[in-house]
N, C-alpha and C positions, 0 to 999 in steps of 0.2 A: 417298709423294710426295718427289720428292728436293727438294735443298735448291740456293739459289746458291751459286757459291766463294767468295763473302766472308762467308758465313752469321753467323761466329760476330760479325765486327766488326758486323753492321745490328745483332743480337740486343742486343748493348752499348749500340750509338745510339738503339735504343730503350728500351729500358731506362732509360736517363742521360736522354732527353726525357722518358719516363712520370715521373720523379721531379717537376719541375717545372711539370707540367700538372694542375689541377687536377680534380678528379672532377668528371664531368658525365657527367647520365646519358643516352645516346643518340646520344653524341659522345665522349666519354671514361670509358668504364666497362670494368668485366670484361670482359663479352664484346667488345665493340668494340673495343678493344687486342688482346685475345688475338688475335681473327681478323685485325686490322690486323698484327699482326706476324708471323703463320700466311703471311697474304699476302705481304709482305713478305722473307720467309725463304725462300720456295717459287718467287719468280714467277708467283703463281697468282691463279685465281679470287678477287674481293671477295665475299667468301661475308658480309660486315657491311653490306652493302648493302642485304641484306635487312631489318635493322633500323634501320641508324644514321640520329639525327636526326628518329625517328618516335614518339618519346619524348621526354619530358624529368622524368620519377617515376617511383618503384614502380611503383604501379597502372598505367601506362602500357604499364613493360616486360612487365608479365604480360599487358597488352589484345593487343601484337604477340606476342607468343609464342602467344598462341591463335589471333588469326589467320592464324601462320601453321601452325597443327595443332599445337601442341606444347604437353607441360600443362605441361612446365617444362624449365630450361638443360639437364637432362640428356640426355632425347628430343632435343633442337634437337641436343644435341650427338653423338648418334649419329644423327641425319639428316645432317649435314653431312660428319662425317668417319668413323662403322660404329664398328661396335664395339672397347672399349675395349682398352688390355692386360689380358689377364689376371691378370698382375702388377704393381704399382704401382710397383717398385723396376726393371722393366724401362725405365720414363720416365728419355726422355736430357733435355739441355740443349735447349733450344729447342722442346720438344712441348708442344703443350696437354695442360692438368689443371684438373680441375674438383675441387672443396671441395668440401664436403657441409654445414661445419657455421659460418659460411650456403653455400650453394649460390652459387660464384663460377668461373668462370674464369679463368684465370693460364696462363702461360709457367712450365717446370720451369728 
């Protein structure tokens, strides 16, 4: 997916907002930002529509992950965008990256 021309300056503006927004979950979590700023970077689809706002706990975010088929962020996250790099150190600036140890998404 390509990117807009001022890619790297939104990537900043987001970043420099995320600092002072505080965690909410369904509105301002991992995955929410991530895909908000995916969208954002790309001029693309709100693929966080899906979930944002249909939650506000834990327990909640895993109730919408399974309804929308997914046993957890990592599935969601190869339905949305396929499969991952094969290599970890190929992740530039601005792609999504998922943790494992919790299980989180984030901007590289």
């Amino acid at each position: 997916m390509s990117r807009i021309p001022d890619w790297e300056q939104c990537l900043a503006a987001a970043v420099a907002h995320a600092r002072i927004q505080p965690f909410e979950w369904g509105s301002h979590d991992c995955a929410t930002w991530a895909f908000d700023v995916r969208r954002e970077l790309t001029g693309g689809q709100d693929d966080a529509a899906l979930w944002r706002s249909r939650y506000t706990t834990p327990l909640g975010a895993q109730r919408i992950l399974r309804k929308l088929g997914w046993s957890d962020l990592e599935v969601g996250g190869r339905n949305l965008l396929g499969e991952p790099l094969k290599f970890v150190l190929l992740a530039q600036r601005g792609d999504l990256v998922l943790g494992s140890d919790p299980e989180a998404f984030g901007v590289c």
